[in-house]
N, C-alpha and C positions, 0 to 999 in steps of 0.2 A: 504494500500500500504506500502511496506516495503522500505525504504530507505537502499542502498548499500551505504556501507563507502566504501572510494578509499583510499588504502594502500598512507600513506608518500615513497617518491619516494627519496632515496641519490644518487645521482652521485660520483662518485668513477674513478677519473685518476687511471689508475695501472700505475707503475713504468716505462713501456715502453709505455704510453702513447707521440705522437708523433701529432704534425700540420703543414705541410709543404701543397705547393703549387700546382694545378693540371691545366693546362689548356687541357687537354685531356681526355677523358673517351672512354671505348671499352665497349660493353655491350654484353654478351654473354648468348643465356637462353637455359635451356633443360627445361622437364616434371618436375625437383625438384626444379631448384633453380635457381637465378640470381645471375650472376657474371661478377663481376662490377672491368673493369681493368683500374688504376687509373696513368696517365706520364705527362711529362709535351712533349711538341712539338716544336722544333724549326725549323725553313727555315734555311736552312744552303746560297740556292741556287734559283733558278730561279723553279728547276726542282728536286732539293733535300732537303726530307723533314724526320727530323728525330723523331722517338719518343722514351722517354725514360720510360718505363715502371715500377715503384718502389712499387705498394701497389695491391695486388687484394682481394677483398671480395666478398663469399658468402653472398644472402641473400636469404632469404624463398620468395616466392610470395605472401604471405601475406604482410612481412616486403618492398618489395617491390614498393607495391600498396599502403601503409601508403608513403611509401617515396614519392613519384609522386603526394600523394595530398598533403603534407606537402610541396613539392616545390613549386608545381602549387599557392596552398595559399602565400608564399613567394614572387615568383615574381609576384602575382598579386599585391600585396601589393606595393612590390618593386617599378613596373611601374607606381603604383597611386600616390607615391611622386616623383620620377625621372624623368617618361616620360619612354617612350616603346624601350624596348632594343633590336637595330636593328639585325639581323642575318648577318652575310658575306654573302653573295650571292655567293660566289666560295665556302663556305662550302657543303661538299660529301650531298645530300639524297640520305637515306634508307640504307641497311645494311653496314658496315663498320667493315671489319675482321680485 
């Protein structure tokens, strides 16, 4: 059996690297790719709700599917030391344009 080395991995900020805050996401998918539209959300009103939309990224459906189990591993984790993180019950299901 032949042992695979795994390449040393650098991370590298570029210059415009940026981390600012999202409590919203849009998800939008075709046959190629996901796109992933990143704002924050405020209640202005009872009945007016704004969203500010600042960051969107493509990702492959591969990179995609790695994301969703990296999360899913995350808040499993997450919920095993904090306890289980409730959903809003007035939050929309299913599609969201």
């Amino acid at each position: 059996m032949s042992t695979v080395n795994q390449p040393n991995v650098k991370f590298v900020q570029t210059p415009d690297y940026r981390e600012t805050y999202s409590n919203s996401v849009q998800i939008r998918v075709n046959v190629w790719d996901f796109f992933l539209v990143f704002g924050t959300m405020q209640q202005s009103s009872e009945t007016q709700v704004e969203l500010r939309n600042f960051q969107g990224i493509y990702l492959s459906p591969q990179q995609a599917k790695a994301l969703m189990a990296l999360l899913q591993q995350n808040v499993t984790n997450y919920e095993a030391a904090f306890g289980e993180i409730k959903l809003d019950p007035r939050a929309p299901v299913g599609p969201v344009h």
